[in-house]
N, C-alpha and C positions, 0 to 999 in steps of 0.2 A: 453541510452548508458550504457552498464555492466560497474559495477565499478570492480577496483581488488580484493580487498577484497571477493566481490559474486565469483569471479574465482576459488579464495584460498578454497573458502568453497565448494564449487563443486568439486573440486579435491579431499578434504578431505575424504569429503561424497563416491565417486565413489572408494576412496582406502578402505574405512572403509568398504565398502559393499563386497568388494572383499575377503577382509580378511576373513568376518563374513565366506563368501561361500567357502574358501577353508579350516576352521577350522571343518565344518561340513563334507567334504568331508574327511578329517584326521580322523576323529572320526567316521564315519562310518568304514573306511576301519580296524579300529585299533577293533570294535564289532566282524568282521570277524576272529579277529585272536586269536588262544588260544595257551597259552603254552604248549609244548610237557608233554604226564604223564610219569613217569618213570619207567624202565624195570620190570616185576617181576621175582622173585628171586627164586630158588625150594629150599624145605627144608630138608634136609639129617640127617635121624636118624643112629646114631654111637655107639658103648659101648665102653668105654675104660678097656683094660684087663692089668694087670700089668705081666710084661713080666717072672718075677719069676716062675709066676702061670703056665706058657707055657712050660715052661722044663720038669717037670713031668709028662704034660699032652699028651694024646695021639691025636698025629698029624690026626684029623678029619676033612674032608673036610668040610669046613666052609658051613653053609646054605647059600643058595642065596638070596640073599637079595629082600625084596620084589618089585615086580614094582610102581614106583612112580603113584603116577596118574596125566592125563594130564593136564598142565595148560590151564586154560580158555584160553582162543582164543580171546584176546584184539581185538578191532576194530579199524584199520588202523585211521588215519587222524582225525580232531575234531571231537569231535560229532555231530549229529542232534541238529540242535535250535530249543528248541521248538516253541508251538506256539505262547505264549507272547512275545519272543525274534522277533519272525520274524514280529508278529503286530508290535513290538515295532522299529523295522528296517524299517519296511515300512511308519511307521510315521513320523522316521528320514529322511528317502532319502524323502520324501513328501514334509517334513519340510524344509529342503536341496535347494530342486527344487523349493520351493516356493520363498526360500529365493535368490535363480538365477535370478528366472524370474523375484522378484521385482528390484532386483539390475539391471538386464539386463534394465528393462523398467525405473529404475530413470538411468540409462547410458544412453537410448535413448531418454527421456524427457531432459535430459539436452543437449544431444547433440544436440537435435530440438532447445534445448533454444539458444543454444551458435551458429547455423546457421544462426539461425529469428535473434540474435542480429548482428551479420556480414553483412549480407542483409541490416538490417534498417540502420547500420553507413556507408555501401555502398551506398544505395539510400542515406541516406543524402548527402555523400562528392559528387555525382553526381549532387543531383538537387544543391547543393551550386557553383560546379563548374559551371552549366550551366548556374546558377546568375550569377560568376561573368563573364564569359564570355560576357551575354548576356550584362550586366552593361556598359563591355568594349567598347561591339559593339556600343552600344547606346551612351555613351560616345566619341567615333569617330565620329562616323555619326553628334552627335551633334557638336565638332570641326571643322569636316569638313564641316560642312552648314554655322559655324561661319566666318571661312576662306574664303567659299567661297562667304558670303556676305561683308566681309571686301574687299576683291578684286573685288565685283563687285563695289561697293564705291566707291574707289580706282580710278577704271578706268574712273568710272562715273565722277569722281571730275576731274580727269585728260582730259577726253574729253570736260567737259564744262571748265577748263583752254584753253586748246588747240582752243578750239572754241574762247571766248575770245577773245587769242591773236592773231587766224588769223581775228578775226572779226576787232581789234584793227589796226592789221598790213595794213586790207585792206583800214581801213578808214585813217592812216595816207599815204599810196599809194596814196589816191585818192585826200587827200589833197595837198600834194608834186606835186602830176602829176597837180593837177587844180590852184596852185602857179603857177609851170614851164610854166605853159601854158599863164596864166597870163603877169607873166615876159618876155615870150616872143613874148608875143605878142606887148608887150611896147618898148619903146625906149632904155632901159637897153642890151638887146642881140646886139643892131645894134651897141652901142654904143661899149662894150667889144672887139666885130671886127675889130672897125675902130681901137682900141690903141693896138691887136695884128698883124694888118696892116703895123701900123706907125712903132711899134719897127720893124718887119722886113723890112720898107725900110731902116730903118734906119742903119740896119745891113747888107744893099743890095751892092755889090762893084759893081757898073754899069761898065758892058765891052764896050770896043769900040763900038759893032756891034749895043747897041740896039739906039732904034731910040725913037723919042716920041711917046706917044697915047698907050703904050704898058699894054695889058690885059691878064691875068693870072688865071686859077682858080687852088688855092692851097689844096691839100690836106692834111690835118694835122692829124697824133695819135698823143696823148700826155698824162702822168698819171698824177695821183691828183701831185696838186704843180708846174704844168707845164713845167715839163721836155717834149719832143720831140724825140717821140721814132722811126717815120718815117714822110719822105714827100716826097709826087709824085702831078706831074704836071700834071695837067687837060687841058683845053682846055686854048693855049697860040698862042698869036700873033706872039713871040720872035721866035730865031733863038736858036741853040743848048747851045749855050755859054748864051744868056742870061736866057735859062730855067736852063742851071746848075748854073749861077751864084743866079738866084732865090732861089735853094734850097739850095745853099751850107748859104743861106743869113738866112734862115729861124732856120736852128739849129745853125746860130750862135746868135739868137735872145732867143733861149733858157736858161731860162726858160720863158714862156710867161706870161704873165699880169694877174691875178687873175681874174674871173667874179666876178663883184660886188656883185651879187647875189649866193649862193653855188648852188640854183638848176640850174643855167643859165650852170653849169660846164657839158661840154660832151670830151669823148675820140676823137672823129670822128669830126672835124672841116670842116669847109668848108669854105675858106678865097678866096674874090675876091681881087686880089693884081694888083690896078691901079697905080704904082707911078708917082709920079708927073713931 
């Protein structure tokens, strides 16, 4: 990775080489140039006569003066450089162009430098980003395999609860049902009938009409606690008055007699009602 400092110095160097190439480039163009030479001048011969002397003298036309001779014939613009000036010019623009192209080539050496190091901090922060992506991923995938063995557990624990307690549930069913069965098969159910029998004869208000020998089969609902929620008449000997006086006898016997035993207890009764 370029440090700043190698940047600062690079910059230095690429100004300092510029300079050097336009200082030569000034100093050539300044060999080319000469200062102007200055006009020449003609030279005029004169005699000086004192004017006293002219009065007496007799008005002679003056001799003409002789023709000047021409001036040389200066040569327009600088002169010809010889030919150590122009070896010596050709050494400089040489010298000049050496010193470009070196400059050119450390301006392109370094600007290769300064690309290669852009590239190499871009491949880095790429392959670093594709770590940590890659880290991420791996990191999910591993959470998510965690997760999803924690809920497979989970359910697993939860299925073999559930098993359990219907396993639980069925054997105390089968217990319960093989009691009931038990109990009913014993003297305990005959017996709870005969004393929800007795309370409703005992709650029976016999009408004129019935007669003796009279047989009845009652039908009883009834909820836990033996309240008496309907009763209908089954197969009866009696006349209209004594089936209603049956049943009006029956919920006045309510609530009925508890079975001694809690499994012995059913909704749906079935009472043969002999009275005496």
């Amino acid at each position: 990775m370029q440090r700043a400092s190698d940047r600062w110095i690079s910059i230095a160097l690429s100004v300092l080489m510029h300079a050097v190439l336009a200082g030569l480039l000034v100093y050539g163009w300044m060999l080319f140039r000469q200062p102007p030479r200055p006009a020449p001048t003609l030279a005029i011969e004169a005699t000086v006569v004192d004017a006293r002397t002219l009065k007496g003298a007799v008005h002679a036309p003056a001799p003409a003066p002789p023709a000047a001779a021409p001036a040389p014939q200066e040569p327009e613009g600088p002169p010809e450089p010889s030919a150590e000036e122009l070896a010596q010019r050709a050494a400089e623009r040489q010298k000049a162009q050496a010193a470009a192209a070196q400059a050119k080539e450390a301006a392109e050496e370094q600007a290769a430098q300064e690309a290669a190091a852009q590239a190499q901090q871009a491949d880095e922060a790429r392959k670093a980003q594709e770590k940590a992506k890659a880290d991420a991923q791996r990191k999910a995938e591993e959470q998510k395999k965690a997760l999803e063995a924690a809920a497979l557990a989970k359910s697993q624990a939860q299925d073999a609860q559930e098993a359990q307690e219907r396993e639980a549930d069925l054997k105390r069913s089968l217990a319960a049902e093989e009691h009931a069965l038990a109990v009913r098969a014993g003297p305990a159910l005959a017996s709870w009938q005969s004393q929800i029998a007795a309370k409703i004869e005992r709650a029976w208000l016999r009408p004129p009409t019935a007669r003796p020998g009279i047989e009845c089969v009652l039908n009883v609902t009834q909820v836990p606690g033996g309240a008496v929620t309907q009763v209908s008449i089954g197969d009866c000997n009696g006349d209209q008055a004594v089936r209603e006086s049956i049943e009006a006898a029956v919920y006045r016997a309510s609530p009925l007699p508890p079975p001694p035993d809690p499994s012995l207890f059913d909704r749906n009764l079935k009472i043969n009602f002999k009275p005496d």
